[in-house]
N, C-alpha and C positions, 0 to 999 in steps of 0.2 A: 395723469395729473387732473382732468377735467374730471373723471371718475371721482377719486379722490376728495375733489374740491366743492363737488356737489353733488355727492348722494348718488347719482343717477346713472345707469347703466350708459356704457359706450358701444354703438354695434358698427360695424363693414366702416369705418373711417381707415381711406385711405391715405398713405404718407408716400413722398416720395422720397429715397433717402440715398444722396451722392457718396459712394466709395471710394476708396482709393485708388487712382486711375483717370476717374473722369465716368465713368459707367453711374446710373443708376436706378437702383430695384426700389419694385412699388412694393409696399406691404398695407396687408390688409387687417385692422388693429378692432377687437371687441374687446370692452370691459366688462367685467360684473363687481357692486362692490361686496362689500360681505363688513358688517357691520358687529360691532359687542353688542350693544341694546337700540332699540329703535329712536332713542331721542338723543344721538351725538350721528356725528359724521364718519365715515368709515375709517378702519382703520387700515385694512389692506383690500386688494383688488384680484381677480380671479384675469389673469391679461393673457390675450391667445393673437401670435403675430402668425399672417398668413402671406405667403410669396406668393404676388401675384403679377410678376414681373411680366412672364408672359403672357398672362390674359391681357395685363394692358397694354404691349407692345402690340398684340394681335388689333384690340380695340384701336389704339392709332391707326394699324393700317387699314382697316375698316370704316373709320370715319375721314379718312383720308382716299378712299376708293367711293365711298359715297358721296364727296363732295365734288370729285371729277366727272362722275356719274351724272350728279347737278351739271359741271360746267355743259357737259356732252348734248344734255338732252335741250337745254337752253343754244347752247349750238345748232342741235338740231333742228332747232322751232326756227331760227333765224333762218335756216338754210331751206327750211320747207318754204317762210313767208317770201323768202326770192325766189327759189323755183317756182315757185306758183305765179310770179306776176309773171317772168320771164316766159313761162311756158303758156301761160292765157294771154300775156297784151297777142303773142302773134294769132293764136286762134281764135281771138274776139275780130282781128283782121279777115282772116277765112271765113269763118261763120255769119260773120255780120255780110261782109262783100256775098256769097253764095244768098244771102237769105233777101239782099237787096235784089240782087242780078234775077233773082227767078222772080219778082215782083213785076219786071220789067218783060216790052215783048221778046219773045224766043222762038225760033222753031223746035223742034219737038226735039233733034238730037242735041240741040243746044240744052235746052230744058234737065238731057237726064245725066248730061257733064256738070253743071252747076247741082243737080241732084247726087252727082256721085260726092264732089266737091262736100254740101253740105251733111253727106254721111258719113265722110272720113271724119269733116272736123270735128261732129259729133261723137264721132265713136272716142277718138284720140279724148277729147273732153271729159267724157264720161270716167275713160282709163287715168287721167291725170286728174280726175274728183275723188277715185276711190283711193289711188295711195298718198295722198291726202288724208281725208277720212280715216285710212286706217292709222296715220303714222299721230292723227290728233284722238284717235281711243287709245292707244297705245300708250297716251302719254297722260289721258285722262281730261282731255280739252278738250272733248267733243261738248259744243254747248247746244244746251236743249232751249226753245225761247216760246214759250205760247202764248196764245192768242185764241182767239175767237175765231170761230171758222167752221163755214155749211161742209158738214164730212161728202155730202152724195156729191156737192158741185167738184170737190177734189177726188172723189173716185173717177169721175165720167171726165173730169178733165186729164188724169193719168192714164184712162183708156183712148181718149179722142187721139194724147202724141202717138200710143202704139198702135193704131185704127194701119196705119201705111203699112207699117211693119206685116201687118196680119194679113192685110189684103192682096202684100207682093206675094207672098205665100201660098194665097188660098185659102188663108183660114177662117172662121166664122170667129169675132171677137165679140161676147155676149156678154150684158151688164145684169145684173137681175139685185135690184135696191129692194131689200124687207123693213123698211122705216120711213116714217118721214120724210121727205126728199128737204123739206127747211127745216129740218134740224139743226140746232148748230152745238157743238162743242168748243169746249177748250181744250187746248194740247197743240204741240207743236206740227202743225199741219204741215210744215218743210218737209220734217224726216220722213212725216208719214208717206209723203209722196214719195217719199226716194224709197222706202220699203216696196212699197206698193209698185214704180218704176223696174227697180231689180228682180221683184216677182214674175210679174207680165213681160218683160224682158224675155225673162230665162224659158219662159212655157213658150211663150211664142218660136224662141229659138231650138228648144228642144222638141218639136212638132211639126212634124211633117205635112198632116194632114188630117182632118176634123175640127177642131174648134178649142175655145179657149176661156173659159167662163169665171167672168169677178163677180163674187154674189156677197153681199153686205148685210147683218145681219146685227140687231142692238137689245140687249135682253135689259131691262130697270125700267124705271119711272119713265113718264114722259114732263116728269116738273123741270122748273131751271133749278140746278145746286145737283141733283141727283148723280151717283155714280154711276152710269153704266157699262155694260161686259158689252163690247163692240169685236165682234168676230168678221174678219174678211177675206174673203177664202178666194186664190186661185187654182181653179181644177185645169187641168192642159190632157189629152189625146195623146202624150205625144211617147217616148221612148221608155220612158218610166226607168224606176230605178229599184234594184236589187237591194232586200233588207240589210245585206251586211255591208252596203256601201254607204246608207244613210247618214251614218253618224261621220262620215268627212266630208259628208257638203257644209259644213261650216267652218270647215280649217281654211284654211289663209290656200290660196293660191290649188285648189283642188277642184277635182269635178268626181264624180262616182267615177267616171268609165274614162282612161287617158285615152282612150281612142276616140272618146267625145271632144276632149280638148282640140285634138286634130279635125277631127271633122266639122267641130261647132267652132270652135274656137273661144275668147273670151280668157279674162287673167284668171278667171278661179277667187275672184274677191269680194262680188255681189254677195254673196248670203253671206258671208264671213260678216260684213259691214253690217247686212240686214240683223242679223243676229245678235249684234253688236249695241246696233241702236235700237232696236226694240228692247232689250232690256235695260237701256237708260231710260227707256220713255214708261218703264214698269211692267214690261209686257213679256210676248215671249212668241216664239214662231213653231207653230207646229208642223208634222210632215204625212202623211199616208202616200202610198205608191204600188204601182203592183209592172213588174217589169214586163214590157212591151206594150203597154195598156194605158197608161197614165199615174201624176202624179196633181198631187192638192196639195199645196203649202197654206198654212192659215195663219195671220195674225191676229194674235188676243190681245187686246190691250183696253184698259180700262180708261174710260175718258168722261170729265162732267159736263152733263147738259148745263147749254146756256140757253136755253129759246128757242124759237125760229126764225129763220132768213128777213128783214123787212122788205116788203114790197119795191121801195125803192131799191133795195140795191139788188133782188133781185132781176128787175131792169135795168141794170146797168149789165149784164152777163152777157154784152151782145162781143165782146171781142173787134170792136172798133177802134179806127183810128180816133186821137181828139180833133177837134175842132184847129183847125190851124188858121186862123180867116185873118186872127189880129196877133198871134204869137211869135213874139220876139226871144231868141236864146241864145243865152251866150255859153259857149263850152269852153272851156278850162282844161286841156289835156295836152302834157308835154311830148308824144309819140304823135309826129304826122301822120300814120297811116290811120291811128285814131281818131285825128279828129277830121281826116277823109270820112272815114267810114260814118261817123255820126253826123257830117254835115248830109252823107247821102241819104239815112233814115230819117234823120229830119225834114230833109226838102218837102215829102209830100204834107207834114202836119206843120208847118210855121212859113212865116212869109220872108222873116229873118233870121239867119243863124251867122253870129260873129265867135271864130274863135279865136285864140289866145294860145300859146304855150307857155306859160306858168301863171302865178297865182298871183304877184307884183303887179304885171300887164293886166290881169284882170281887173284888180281894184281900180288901177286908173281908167279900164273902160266904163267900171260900172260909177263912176265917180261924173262921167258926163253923159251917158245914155242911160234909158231905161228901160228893162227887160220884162219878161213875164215869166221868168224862166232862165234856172243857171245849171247847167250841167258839170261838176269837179271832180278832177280823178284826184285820188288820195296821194300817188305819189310823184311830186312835180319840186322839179329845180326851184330855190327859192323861198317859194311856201308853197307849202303840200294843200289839200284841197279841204281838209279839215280846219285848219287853222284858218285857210282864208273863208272860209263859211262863218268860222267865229266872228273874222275880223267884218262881214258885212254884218252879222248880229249886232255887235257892238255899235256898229255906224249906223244901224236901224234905231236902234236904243236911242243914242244920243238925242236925233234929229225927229221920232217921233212917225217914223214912216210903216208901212206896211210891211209884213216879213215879204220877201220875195220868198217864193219855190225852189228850194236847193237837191237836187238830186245828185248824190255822192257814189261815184263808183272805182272799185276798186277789185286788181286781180287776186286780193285776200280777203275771204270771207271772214273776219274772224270776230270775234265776240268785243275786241276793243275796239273796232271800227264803226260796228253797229252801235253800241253803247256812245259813241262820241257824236253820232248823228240822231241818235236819240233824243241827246240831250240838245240839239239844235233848236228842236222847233221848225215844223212846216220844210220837212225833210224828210227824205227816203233814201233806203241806199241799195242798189242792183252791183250783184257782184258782177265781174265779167267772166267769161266770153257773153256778150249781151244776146239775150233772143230778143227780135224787132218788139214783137208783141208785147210783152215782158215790158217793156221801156212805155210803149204807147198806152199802158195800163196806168202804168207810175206816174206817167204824167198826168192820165184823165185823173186820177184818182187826188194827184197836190191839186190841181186847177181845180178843183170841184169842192175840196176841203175849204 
């Protein structure tokens, strides 16, 4: 009839059309008209019905398996954001306790029990970072976040954590910088550490003996705005790998040699991630190797100059405690052993630390004292530590007062959590399991802002 009525061809209009029974078939309806002369309306139509009952029953259950699929995977994000506190608040416990305890005097076999202590929880961390990491590329939520950042100071500081690793060993850890050393780019300086981590990692591990060399090289401009090819190569001495084994060191859960896995041990998930995140960050991992000889992994990644380092904050690079002479803080965490463990790294940098377990109790402390300094875990009976940071903005706002220093942590690192401390204002947020240092950065860095 629409044909018919105006002129105008009808194509794939589907109907749905109830039979006798209760059942009913789709069909799928084109017209053509066909006309006596060009200036009336048609008089008959060229009409072709198509059964297309099963395409769209099939189509139902397809968008009906797609939508489960949705629920699934939204399940599954939930279920990563708890395992993840569940499985970091205890090892922010371990890690943080090992890292205060060797602060402290020891004798030497005390020293390498708190040494073993702080290797387990590390390693356990490392393993509960990457299937994480993989199960948020999987899903397509791995966020990339850049910034400004001296590339040489994050090479040498990726090599300073594996300096022990090399040494228990034997081995000679060697840097060799071809650029700049204050250079700075932009790009997400996080990942690149974690590449650069799982690279020197793995050579250290796969290396018996000789040495282990990160060499960094920057081919463009030296202006600011400029693209350049940033290559960073690690060369390792160590077991080398077989041409036809290469291309499964990036499969999920693999190593070239299973008799490496027993021997070296490790999930088999490092370069899988590496490979992962390099090509979000636009880049790509390259590999040479010659078996029993050694192996070079190299990152290519393109990154824009921003300048160089300023003098001042090149002086701040000393790895100090802050100033704790007049620092007052208040923490905000509903797990005891937590906020044990933060009143113990605090002692040496503040004179006071008041805590709390929940975000209510806070407001009425910060309502009669005053701080220099709030430390809030994100998830706490009451109000979580986000909301209560608003609700001291707001009460800043009102009355006209200075922002206090909000440091937000939480055992989910994720892109809405950073984004909501963003937007605080004179805040930072450290995920956990906390490194001491890590935190006495965060702080010098709010105080000094």
């Amino acid at each position: 009839m629409q044909c018919l009525s105006t002129g105008k061809p009808v194509r794939n209009f589907v109907l749905g059309v109830d039979i006798p029974g209760g059942a009913r078939r789709w069909l799928k309806i084109s017209s053509v008209p066909i006309f006596e002369d060009r200036f009336t309306l048609p008089v008959q139509t060229v009409t072709t019905f198509s059964d297309i009952t099963e395409l769209k029953q099939q189509q139902i259950l397809l968008d009906s398996a797609l939508s489960d699929a949705k629920q699934a995977m939204i399940a599954k994000q939930e279920f990563l954001a708890n395992i993840s506190h569940e499985l970091r608040t205890p090892l922010h416990g371990i890690i943080a306790t090992a890292t205060a305890l060797g602060r402290s005097a020891l004798d030497s076999r005390q020293r390498e029990l708190v040494g073993i202590i702080d290797d387990s929880g590390q390693s356990l961390d490392s393993l509960v970072s990457n299937l994480l990491d993989m199960a948020k590329l999987d899903a397509g939520r791995l966020s990339i976040r850049e910034s400004t950042f001296a590339l040489e100071r994050e090479i040498r500081s990726v090599v300073g954590l594996m300096q022990s690793a090399a040494t228990e060993k034997g081995l000679e850890l060697r840097t060799q910088i071809a650029f700049n050393r204050d250079a700075r780019f932009v790009g997400d300086a996080l990942r690149i550490r974690q590449i650069l981590v799982n690279l020197i990692s793995n050579a250290v591990k796969f290396t018996d003996t000789g040495s282990v060399t990160i060499s960094a090289n920057v081919i463009g401009s030296t202006t600011a705005g400029s693209l350049d090819e940033v290559t960073i190569s690690v060369t390792d001495t160590g077991i080398g790998i077989a041409p036809d084994m290469v291309d499964r060191l990036f499969q999920r859960f693999e190593q070239a040699d299973r008799s490496a896995t027993r021997r070296y041990g490790g999930s088999g998930l490092g370069l899988a991630i590496s490979k992962g995140i390099s090509e979000l960050l636009g880049g790509r991992i390259e590999v040479t190797s010659k078996l029993g000889e050694g192996s070079t992994f190299s990152l290519k990644i393109s990154l824009r100059r921003a300048g160089v380092v300023a003098a001042s904050e090149a002086a701040n690079e000393t790895g100090a405690r802050p100033s704790g002479a007049q620092l007052s803080v208040l923490v905000a965490e509903d797990h005891p052993v937590n906020r044990k463990i933060l009143d113990v790294l605090l002692e040496p940098i503040a004179h006071k630390v008041v805590s709390v377990a929940d975000g209510e109790e806070a407001l009425k402390v910060l309502s009669s004292e005053r701080f220099e300094l709030a430390i809030l875990d994100v998830q706490m009976p009451k109000m979580d530590g986000i909301s209560l940071a608003k609700a001291v903005r707001r009460s800043e706002a009102s009355q006209g007062s200075v922002a206090l220093p909000i440091i937000i942590l939480s055992a989910s690192d994720s892109e809405q959590n950073r984004n909501a401390v963003a937007q605080l204002g004179r805040a930072s947020f450290l995920a956990k399991p906390l490194r001491t240092q890590a935190l006495y950065d965060c702080i010098e860095e709010l105080l000094s802002g």
